[in-house]
C-alpha positions in Angstrom: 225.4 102.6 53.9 223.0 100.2 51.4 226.0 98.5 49.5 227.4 97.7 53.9 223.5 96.8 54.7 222.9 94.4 51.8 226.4 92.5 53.1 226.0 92.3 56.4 221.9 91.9 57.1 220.3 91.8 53.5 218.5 89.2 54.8 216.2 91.2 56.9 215.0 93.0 53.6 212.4 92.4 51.1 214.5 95.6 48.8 216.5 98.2 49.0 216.8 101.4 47.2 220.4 102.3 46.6 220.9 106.7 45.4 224.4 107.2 44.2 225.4 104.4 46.6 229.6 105.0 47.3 230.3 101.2 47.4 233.7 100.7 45.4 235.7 102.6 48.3 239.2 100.7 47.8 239.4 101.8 44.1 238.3 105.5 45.1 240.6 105.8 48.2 243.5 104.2 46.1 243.5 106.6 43.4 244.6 110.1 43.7 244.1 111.8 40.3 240.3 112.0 41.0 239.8 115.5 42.4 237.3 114.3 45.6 239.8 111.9 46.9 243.0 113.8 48.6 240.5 115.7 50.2 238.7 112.9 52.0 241.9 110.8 53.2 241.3 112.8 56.8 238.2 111.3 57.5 238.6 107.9 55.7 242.5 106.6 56.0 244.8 106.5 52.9 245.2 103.2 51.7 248.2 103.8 49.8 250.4 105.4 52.4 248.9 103.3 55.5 248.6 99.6 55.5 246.4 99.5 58.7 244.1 101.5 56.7 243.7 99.6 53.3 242.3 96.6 55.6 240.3 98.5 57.5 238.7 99.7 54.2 238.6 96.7 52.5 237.0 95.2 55.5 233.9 97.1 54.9 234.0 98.2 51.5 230.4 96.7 49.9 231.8 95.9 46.3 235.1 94.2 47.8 232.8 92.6 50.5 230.3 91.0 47.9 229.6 87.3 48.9 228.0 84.0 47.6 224.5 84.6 49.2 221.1 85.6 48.8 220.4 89.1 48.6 217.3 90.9 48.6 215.8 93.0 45.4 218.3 95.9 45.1 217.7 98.9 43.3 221.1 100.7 42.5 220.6 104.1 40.9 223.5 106.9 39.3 224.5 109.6 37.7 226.2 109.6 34.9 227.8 112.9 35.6 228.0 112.8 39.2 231.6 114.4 40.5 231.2 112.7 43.8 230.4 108.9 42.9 231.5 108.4 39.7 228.6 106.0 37.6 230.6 102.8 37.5 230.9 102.3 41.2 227.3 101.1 41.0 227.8 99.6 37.8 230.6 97.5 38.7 228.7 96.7 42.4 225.3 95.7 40.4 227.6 93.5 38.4 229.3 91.4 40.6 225.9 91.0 43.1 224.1 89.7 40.2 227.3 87.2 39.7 227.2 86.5 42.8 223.8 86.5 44.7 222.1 82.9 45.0 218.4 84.4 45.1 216.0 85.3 42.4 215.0 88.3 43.5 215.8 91.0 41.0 219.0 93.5 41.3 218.3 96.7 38.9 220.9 99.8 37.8 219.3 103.0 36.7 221.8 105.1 35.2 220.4 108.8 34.8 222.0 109.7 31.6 221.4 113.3 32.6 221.7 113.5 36.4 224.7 114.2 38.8 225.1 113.7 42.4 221.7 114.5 43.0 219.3 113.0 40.7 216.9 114.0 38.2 216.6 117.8 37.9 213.2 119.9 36.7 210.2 118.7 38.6 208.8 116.3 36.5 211.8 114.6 35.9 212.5 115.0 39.4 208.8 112.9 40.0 209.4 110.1 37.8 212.4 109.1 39.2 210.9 109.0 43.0 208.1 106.8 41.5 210.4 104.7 40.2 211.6 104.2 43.7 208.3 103.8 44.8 207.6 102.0 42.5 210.3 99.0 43.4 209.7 99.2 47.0 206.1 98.3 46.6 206.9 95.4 44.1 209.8 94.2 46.3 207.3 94.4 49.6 204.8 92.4 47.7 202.2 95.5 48.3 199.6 96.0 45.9 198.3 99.5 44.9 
């Protein structure tokens, strides 16, 4: 929804925070040997068997869909272990917005070395990484603590 939102209307944003962000959708839905994607064809289309639905995927995927503008401070964070949106989807989306944005506000990747699908585990971990969040949004707002 982020990597679609920073496309489309990342203009009305000062930052956005970005968890485990599915943004490389072509590449997912076009490969079948990862175990998550057969399984979602139903709900999303198949791009290899169905033409009507590679463009309709491509039309909105947010890593295909990156453009010459200026985007807003984007905070990007994954999992290096995370089954469900493997780590270089955000890798490869932080790359080509930096390459591509014409602003100067900052576009971050976390990568949790030791995180899945749903973040830091054990409570402090757990707390550092939601201040970190915070952390950005208040920078990116320009609000002072």
């Amino acid at each position: 929804m982020i990597g679609a939102v920073a496309n489309r209307a990342g203009e009305l944003f000062s930052g956005l925070v970005a968890e485990v962000p599915f943004v490389d959708i072509l590449n997912t839905m076009l490969d079948a040997s990862l175990p998550l994607t057969p399984p979602e064809w139903p709900e999303w289309g198949n791009p290899i068997e169905s033409e009507e639905d590679f463009r309709t995927i491509l039309a909105y995927s947010p890593y295909d869909q990156v453009a010459q503008k200026a985007y807003p401070a984007i905070l990007a964070i994954a999992g290096l272990t995370d089954p469900r949106v493997t780590y270089w989807e955000p890798a490869k989306w932080v790359a080509r917005l930096r390459a591509s944005t014409t602003s100067d506000a900052p576009i971050f990747l976390k990568t949790n070395m030791g995180a899945g699908h749903g973040g830091a585990s054990g409570r402090f971990d757990r707390l550092r990484e939601v201040a970190l969040t915070y952390d950005f949004i208040l920078r990116a707002t320009g609000t002072s603590v």
